[in-house]
C-alpha positions as CSV (number, residue, x, y, z in Angstrom):
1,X,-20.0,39.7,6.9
2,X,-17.8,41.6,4.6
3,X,-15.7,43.5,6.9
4,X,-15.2,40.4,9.4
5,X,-12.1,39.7,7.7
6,X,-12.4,36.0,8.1
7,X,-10.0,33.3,7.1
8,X,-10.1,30.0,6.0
9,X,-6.7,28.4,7.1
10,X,-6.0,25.2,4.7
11,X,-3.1,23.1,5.4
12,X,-1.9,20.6,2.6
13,X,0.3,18.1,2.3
14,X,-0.2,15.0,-1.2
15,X,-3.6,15.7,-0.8
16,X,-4.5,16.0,-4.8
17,X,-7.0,13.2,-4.5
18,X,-9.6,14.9,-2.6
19,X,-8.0,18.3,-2.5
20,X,-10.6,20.1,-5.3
21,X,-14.0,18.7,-3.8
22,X,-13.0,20.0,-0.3
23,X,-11.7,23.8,-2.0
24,X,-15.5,23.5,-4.3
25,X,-17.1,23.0,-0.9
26,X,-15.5,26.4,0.6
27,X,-16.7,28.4,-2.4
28,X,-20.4,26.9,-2.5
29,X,-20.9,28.2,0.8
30,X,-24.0,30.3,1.8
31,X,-21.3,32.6,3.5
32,X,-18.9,34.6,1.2
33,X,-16.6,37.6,2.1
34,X,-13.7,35.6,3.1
35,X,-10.1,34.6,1.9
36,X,-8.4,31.2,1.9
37,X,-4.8,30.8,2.7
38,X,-2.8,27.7,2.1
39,X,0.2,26.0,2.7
40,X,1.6,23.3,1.6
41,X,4.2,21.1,3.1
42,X,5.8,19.9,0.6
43,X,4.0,17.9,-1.6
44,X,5.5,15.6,-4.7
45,X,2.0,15.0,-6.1
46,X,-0.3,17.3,-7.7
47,X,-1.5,19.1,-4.7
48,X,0.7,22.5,-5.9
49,X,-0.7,22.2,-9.1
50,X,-4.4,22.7,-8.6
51,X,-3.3,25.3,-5.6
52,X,-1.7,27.3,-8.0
53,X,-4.6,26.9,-10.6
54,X,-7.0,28.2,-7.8
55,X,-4.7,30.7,-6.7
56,X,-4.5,31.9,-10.4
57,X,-8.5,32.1,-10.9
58,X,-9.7,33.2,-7.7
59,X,-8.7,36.6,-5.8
60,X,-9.3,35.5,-2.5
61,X,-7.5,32.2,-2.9
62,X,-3.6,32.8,-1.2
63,X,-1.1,30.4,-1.5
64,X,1.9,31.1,0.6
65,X,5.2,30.4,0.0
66,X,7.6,29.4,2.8
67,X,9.8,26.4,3.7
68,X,8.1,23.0,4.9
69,X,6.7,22.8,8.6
70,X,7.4,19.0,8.5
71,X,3.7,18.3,9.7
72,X,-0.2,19.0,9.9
73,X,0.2,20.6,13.5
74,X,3.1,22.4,12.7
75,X,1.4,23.4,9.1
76,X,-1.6,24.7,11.0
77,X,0.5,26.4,13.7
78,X,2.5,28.4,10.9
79,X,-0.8,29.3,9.1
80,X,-2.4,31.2,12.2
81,X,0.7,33.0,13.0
82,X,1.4,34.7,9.5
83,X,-1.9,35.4,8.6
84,X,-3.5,38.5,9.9
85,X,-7.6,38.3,10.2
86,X,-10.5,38.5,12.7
87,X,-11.9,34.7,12.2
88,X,-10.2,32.0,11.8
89,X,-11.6,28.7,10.0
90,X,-9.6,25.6,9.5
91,X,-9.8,23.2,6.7
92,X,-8.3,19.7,5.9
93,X,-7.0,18.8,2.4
94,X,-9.4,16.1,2.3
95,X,-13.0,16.9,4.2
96,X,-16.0,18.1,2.1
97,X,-17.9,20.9,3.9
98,X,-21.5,21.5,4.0
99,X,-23.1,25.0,2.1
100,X,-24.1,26.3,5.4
101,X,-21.3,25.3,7.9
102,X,-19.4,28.6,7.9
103,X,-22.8,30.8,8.5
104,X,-23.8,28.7,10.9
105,X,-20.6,28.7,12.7
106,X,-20.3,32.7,12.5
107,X,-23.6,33.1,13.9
108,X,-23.2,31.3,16.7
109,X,-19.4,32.8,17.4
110,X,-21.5,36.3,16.9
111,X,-24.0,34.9,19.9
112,X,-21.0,34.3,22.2
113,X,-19.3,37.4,21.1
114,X,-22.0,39.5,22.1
115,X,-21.8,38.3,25.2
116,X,-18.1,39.3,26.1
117,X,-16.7,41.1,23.4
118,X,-13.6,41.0,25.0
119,X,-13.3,36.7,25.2
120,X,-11.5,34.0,23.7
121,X,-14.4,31.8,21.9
122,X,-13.6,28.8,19.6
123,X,-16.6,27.1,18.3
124,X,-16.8,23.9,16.8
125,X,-19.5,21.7,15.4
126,X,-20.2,18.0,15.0
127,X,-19.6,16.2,11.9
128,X,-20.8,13.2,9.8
129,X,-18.0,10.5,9.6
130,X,-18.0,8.9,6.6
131,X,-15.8,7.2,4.0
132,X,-13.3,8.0,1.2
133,X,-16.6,8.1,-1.3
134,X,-18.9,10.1,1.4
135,X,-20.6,7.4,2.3
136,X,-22.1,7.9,5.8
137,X,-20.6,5.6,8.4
138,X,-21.8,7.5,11.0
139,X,-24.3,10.8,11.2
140,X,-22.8,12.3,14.5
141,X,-18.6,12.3,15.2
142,X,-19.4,13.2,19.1
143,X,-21.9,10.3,19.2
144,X,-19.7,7.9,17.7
145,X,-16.4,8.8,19.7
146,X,-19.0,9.2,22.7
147,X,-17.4,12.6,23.9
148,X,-19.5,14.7,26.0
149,X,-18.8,18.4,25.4
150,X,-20.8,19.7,28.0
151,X,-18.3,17.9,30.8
152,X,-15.8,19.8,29.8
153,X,-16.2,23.3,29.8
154,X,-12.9,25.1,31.9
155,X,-9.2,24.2,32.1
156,X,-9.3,22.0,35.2
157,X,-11.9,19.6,33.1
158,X,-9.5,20.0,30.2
159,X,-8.7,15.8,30.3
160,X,-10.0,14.6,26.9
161,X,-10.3,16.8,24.4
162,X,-11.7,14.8,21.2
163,X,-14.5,16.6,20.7
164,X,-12.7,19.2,19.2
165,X,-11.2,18.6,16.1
166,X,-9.5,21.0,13.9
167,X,-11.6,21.3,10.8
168,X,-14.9,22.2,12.6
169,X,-13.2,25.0,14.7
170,X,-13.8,28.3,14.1
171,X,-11.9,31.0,16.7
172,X,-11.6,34.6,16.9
173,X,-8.9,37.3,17.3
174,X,-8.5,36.8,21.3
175,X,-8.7,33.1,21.1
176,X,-5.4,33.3,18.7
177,X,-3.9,35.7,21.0
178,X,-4.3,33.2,23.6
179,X,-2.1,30.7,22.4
180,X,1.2,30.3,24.4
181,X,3.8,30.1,20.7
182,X,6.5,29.0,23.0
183,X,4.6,26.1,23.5
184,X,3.3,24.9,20.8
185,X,6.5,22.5,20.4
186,X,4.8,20.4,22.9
187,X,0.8,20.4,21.0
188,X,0.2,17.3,19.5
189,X,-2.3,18.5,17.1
190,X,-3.2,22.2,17.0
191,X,-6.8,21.5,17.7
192,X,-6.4,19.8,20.9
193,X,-3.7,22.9,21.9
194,X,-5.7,26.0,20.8
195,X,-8.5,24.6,22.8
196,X,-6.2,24.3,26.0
197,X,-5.4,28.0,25.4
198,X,-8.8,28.8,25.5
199,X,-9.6,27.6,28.4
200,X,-6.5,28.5,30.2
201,X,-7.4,32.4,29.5
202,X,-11.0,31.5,30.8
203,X,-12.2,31.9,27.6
204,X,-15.2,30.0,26.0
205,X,-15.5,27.1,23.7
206,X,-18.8,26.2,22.5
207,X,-20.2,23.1,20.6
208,X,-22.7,23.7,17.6
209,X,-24.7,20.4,18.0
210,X,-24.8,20.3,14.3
211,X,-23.5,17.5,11.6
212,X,-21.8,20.5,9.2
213,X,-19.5,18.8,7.7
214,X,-18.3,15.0,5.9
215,X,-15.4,14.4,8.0
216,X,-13.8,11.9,5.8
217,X,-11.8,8.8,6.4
218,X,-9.6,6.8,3.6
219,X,-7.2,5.2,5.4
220,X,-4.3,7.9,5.1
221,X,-5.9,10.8,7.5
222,X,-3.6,12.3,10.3
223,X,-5.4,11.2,12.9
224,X,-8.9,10.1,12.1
225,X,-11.9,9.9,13.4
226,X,-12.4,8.5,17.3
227,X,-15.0,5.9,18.1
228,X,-16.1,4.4,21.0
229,X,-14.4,1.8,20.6
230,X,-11.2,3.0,21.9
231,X,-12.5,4.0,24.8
232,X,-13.7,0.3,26.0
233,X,-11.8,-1.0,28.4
234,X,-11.1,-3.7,26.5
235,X,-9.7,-1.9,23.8
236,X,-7.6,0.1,26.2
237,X,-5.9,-3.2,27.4
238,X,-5.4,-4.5,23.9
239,X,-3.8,-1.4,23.1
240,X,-2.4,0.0,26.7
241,X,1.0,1.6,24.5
242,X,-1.2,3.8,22.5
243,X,-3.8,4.8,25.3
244,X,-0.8,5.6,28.0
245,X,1.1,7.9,24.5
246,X,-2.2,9.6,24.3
247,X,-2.5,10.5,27.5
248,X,1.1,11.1,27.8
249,X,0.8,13.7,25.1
250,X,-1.9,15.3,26.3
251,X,-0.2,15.9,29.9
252,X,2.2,17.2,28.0
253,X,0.0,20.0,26.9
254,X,-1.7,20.5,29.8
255,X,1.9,20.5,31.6
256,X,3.1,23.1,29.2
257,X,0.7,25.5,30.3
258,X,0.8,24.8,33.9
259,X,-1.9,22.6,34.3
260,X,-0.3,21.4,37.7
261,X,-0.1,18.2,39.0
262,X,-1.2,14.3,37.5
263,X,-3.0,13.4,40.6
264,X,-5.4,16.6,39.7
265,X,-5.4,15.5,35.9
266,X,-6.7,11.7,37.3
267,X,-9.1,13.2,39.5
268,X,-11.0,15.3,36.9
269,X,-10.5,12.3,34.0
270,X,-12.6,10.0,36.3
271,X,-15.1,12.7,37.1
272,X,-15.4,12.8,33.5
273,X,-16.0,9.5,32.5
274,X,-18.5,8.8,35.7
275,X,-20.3,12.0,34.1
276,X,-20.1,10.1,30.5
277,X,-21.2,6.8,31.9
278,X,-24.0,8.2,33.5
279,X,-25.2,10.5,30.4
280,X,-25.1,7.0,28.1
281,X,-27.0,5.2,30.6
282,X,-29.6,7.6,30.9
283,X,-29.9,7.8,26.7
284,X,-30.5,4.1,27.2
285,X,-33.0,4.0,29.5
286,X,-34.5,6.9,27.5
287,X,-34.8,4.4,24.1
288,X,-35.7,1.7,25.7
């Protein structure tokens, strides 16, 4: 793997509380041969400090120096623009990654590769939610958001995008030269985005049904993990604001790169969930 030129993107921002574990995590893994560029956003904690002590005792550790982005997505964006590289891996300040994540992520990318060198892939895998000590809370992300990768596999079926979060993704050259950069104004994160872009240039994203990495929450995460729970209906009344902003935002996306009209987006959204109920009844009866 020493010529794949991969990189490990890692956008920071205050993040000196958790920031070493998840950096010692990148360097046990059983993949090497790749360099880590950061950024960070303008921290007044001691997030530049240990940055700079990495950056000072490891050669493939890169911190870059520019002006603030004035946010995770726009962090990110920044990141995959300057730097140069074949793979691309992204990392949050505050996740702990598994030894084997990053090999197991490459070989499957080098599966999908040799099936059309010449396609966008982004692969991502599951994760294991847990808390701010890595204490498990849950053992699959997917299972407790109750996304259903396999429903949504092209652009038209592009109306919930969860699955995909940004610090399981890995992506290739082509799926970076998908991304429409005059858009990216209207991504709310750059997960959800880069996955759009994907899709729109019929290229393919594949879930690694694997828990790779502690996907922790402490109470001052971006985002955060999704659970089911916000998907119940009664949650969605509770909380109709937030559920009509999400949607909002990701119509905006799918807008921005001519997804086409709202009545299409309901159509394939209910098609979804039908598909979603029906897969969780069947686990049901299955365990029953």
């Amino acid at each position: 793997m020493e010529n794949k030129r991969i990189a490990i993107l890692l956008a920071t921002y205050n993040g000196e509380r958790f920031l070493r574990e998840q950096i010692e995590s990148l360097y046990a893994q059983s993949l090497q041969g790749w360099t880590v560029y950061v950024h960070d956003d303008g921290s007044t904690d001691g997030t530049k400090a240990i940055l700079d002590e990495y950056a000072q005792t490891k050669d493939n550790f890169v911190v870059l120096d520019y002006p603030s982005k004035g946010g995770a997505s726009a962090n990110f964006f920044s990141l995959l623009k300057f730097v140069n590289a074949s793979y691309y891996f992204f990392a949050d300040q505050d996740d702990v990654w598994m030894a084997e994540k990053m090999e197991r992520c490459m070989a499957r990318m080098e599966l999908a590769e040799n099936e059309d060198t010449d396609r966008p892939v982004l692969v991502c895998c599951d994760a294991c939610v847990t808390d701010a000590s890595l204490n498990v809370l849950s053992p699959s992300l997917w299972e407790r958001s109750g996304a259903h990768p396999e429903f949504l596999t092209n652009f038209d079926e592009s109306v919930a995008t969860p699955f995909v979060t940004g610090c399981t993704m890995l992506i290739n050259r082509k799926a970076k030269d998908s991304v429409l950069w005059q858009q990216t104004d209207k991504a709310t994160m750059h997960d959800a985005f880069i996955t759009l872009c994907v899709f729109k240039a019929h290229g393919e994203v594949v879930p690694l049904r694997e828990s790779l990495m502690y996907y922790r929450q402490h109470g001052d995460n971006t985002l955060g993990a999704y659970s089911r729970e916000r998907g119940s209906l009664t949650y969605k009344l509770k909380h109709i604001g937030y559920v009509l902003r999400k949607d909002w935002a990701l119509l905006r996306m799918l807008h921005a790169l001519g997804y086409g009209s709202i009545f299409k987006f309901l159509k394939y959204k209910s098609e979804y969930k039908r598909r979603c109920r029906e897969a969780e009844n069947k686990k049901k009866g299955n365990t029953e």
